[in-house]
N, C-alpha and C positions, 0 to 999 in steps of 0.2 A: 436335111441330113447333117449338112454344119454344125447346124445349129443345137439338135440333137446330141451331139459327141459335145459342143462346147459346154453342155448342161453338165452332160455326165462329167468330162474332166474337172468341172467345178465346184459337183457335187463330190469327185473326189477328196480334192484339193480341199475343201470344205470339213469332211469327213476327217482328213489328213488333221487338218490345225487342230478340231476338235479332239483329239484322239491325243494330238502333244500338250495342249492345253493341260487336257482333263494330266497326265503325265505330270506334267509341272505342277500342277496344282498339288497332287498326291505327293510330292517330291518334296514342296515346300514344307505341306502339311507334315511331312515324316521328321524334316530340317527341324520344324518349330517345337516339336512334338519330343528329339531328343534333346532339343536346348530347354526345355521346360524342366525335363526330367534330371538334369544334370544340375539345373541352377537350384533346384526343389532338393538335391540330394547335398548338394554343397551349403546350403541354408541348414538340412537336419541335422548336417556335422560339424555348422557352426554353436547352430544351438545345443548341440550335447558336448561339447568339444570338455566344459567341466560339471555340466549337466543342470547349471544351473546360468540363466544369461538374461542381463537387463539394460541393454545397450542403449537406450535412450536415458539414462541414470551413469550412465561409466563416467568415471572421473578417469582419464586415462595419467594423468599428469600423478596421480597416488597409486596405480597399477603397475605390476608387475606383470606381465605373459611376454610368451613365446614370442619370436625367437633372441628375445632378449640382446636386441643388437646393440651395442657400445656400452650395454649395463660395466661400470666402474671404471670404463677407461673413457669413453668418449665425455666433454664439454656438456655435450647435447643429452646425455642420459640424466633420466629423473635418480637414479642410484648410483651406490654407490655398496662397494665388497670391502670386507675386511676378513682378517685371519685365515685362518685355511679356508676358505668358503670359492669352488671354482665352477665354471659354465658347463654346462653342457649343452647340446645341441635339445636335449627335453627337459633340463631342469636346471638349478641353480642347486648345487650340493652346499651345505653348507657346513659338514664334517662325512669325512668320508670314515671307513667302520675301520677305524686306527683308534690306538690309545692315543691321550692328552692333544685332541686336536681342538680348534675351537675356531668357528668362521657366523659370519652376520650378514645382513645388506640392509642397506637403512636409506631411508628415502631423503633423498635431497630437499625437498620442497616440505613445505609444512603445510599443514591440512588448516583450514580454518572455517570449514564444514562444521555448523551446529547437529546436525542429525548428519548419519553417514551409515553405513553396513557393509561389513569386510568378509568378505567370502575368499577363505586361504586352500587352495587345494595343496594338499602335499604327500610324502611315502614315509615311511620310516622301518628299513628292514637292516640287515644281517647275519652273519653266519654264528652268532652267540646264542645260546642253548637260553632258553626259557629261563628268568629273571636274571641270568646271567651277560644284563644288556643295558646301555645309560650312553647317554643320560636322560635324551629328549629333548625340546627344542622349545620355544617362549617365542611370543606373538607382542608387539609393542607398540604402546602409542605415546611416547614419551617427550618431554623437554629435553632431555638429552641424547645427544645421537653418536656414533662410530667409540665408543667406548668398551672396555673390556673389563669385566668381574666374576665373579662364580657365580651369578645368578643365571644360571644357563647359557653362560658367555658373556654375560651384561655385566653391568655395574650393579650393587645394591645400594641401597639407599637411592633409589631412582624416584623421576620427579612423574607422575603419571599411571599408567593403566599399563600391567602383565597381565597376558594369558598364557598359561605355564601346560605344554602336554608333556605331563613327568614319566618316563617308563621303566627309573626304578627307585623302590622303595626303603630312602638313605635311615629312616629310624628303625625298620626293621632289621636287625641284628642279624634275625638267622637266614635270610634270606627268600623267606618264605612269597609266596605271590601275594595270601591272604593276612591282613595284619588285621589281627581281632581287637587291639587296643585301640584303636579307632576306625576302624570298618570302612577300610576304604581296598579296593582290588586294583593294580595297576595294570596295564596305563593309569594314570588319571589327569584328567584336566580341571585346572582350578584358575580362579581370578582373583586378584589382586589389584589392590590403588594403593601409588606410594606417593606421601607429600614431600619428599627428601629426608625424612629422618626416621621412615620406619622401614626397618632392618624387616628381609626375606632370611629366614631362618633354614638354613639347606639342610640341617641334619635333622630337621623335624620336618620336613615336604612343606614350610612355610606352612604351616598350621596354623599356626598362630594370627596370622594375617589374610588370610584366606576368609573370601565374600563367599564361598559355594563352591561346588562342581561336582562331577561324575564320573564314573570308569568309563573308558572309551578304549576298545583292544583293537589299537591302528596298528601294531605293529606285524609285518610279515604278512601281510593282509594281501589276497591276488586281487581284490578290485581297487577301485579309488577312493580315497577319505579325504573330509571336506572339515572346515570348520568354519564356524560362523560366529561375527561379533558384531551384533549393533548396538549401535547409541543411538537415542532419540528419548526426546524431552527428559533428561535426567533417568534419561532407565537405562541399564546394561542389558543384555541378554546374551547367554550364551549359547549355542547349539551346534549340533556335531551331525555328521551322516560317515558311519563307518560300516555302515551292513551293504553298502551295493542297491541301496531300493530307491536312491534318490528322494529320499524323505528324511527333513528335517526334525532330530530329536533335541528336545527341552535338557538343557543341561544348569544351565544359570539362568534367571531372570529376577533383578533387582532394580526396583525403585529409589531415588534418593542418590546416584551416585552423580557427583559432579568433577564434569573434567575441563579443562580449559582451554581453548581453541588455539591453533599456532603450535601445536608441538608434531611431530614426526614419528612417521610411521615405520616397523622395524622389526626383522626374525633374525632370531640367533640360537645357536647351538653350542653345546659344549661336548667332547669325551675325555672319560677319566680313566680309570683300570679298568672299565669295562666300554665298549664302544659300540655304534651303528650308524650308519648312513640316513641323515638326515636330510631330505629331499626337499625343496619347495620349488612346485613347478607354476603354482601363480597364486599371486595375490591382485585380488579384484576391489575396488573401492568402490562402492554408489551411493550416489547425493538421493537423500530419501525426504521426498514433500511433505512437512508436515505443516499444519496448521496452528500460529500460533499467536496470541496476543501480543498487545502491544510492550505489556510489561514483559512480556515472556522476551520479546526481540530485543529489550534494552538490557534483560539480564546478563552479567558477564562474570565468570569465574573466574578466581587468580588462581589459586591453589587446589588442586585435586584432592577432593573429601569421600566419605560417604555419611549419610543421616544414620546418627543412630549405632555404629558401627560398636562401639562398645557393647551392645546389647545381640549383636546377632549370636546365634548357638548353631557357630559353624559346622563341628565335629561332637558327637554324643560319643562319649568315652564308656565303652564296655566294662562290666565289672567281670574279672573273670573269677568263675565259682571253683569252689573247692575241690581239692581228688580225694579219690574216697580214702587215703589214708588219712589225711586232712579229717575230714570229717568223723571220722574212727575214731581219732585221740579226742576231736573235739567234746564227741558223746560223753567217751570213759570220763573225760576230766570235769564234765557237768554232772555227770553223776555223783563222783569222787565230792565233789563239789557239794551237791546238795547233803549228801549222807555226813560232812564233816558238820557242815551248820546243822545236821540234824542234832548229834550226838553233842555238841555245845547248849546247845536247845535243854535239852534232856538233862545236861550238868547242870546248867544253872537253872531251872526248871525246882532239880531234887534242893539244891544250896537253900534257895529262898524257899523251899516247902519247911528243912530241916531249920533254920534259921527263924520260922515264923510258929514252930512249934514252941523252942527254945522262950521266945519271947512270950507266951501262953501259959508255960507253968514258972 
């Protein structure tokens, strides 16, 4: 009978642990289960954080991101701010939507990275009515740093590589968005290489010196815009994502352009009588593997070029055609025209007929 009961209480007691086991077990399993889900969801919104992420390539010492702590004041930070350019908690403004303001951040350290790829996230809005908005902001990898000029807040006659996103159009007089004399719609982004003595022309959108580029309509825009600039083996390329799809568009890609390693990286902004809030919430640097010979690794560049540059056919200049009054007088006066040679035709036609009788008899 003892012995009996002693079964049963142990077959309890047996029952009991299994029953907390199997508990803990499901307990854990649920533990593990939301720490997976939580570390799985903080990964998906590192990786979308600018929707593009190569973390085994981040040069962090040439980046720029959140939340930007000691950026221009501390020792320890890789930058540095100038002009009106101030923090925020999500971005780094580098002109806020005021007239005549003008601000930069330029990197302390110098890049000497033969291949690199600069992924700039940034915003560029305000409350200025359709073309009635500037200046836009410039992307830089220059020999010179914390300086100040019209070149979208930079110096001109710089020594290096601009990338210029223009958002208004200074040779268009009437203010129009589309300028049919060179067929370009703004925004626009264009590239540039300066050896120090070639002048950015600002009342011609630097036309004249201009490798390429594309319309890109970043402004007031509710999603995020991206830009993109790589170097490797002597080629530029440039590309933009301003539609929200997270897909990279071709906007520049040139072979031949040579830039020189050791100079610094750099956004700057300008406003003039017309102004906007130009945003930069990160700039991303990555070292990019490429494969290259031996002669390739002893090559070194002093002076920033590009192959060839005299001969590119940047801009195709529009002929613009006649209006019909134009073309009205043009007709009368080609007629006028022909019927007066006709009737001289005719006079001296009859002169040498009457002249060649004369000499007859």
């Amino acid at each position: 009978m003892l012995f009996s009961t002693m079964n049963k209480s142990n077959r309890f007691r047996m029952s009991s642990f299994k029953i907390f086991d199997l508990m803990f077990n499901q307990r854990n399993i649920h533990e593990l289960t939301c720490r997976f889900a939580v570390v799985l969801i903080l990964t998906c919104q590192c990786l979308a954080d600018d929707g593009y992420e190569m973390d085994d390539f981040l040069k962090r010492e040439y980046s720029l991101t959140k939340p930007y702590q000691g950026l221009g004041s501390s020792s320890s930070s890789y930058w540095d701010l100038m002009g009106n350019a101030m923090i925020t908690t999500e971005h780094v403004r580098l002109t806020p939507d005021l007239q005549s303001r003008q601000g930069a951040v330029w990197s302390r350290v110098p890049c000497f990275l033969r291949d690199w790829e600069l992924q700039v996230h940034f915003k560029i809005h305000g409350h200025g009515k359709k073309n009635l908005n500037g200046d836009g902001m410039a992307l830089w990898y220059t020999k010179e740093r914390m300086q100040t000029g019209p070149v979208f807040g930079n110096m001109n006659l710089f020594t290096g590589l601009g990338v210029f996103v223009d958002t208004y159009p200074n040779e268009n007089k009437n203010h129009e968005k589309y300028n049919p004399s060179t067929q370009r719609v703004f925004p626009y982004v264009s590239g540039m290489v300066g050896n120090g003595t070639l002048a950015y022309e600002h009342d011609r959108d630097g036309q004249s010196t201009e490798l390429g580029g594309c319309t890109a309509l970043v402004r007031n825009i509710p999603h995020d815009t991206f830009l993109l600039i790589r170097y490797t083996k002597n080629r530029l390329t440039i590309q933009i994502d301003v539609d929200g799809k997270q897909k990279w568009q071709d906007c520049l890609d040139l072979p031949g352009v040579r830039l020189p390693r050791g100079y610094f990286f750099g956004a700057s902004s300008v406003t003039g009588d017309l102004s906007d809030n130009h945003d930069l919430i990160s700039m991303k640097l990555y070292q990019l593997t490429v494969e290259r010979t031996q002669e390739e690794e002893e090559e070194e560049e002093l002076i920033p070029s590009v192959d060839n540059f005299e001969n590119l056919n940047k801009v195709e200049v529009q002929e613009e055609g006649m209006s019909g009054v134009q073309l009205f007088f043009t007709i009368v006066f080609s007629v006028i025209g022909i019927f007066v040679l006709g009737v001289v035709a005719v006079v001296m036609y009859g002169r040498w007929k009457e002249n060649s009788r004369k000499r007859f008899y």
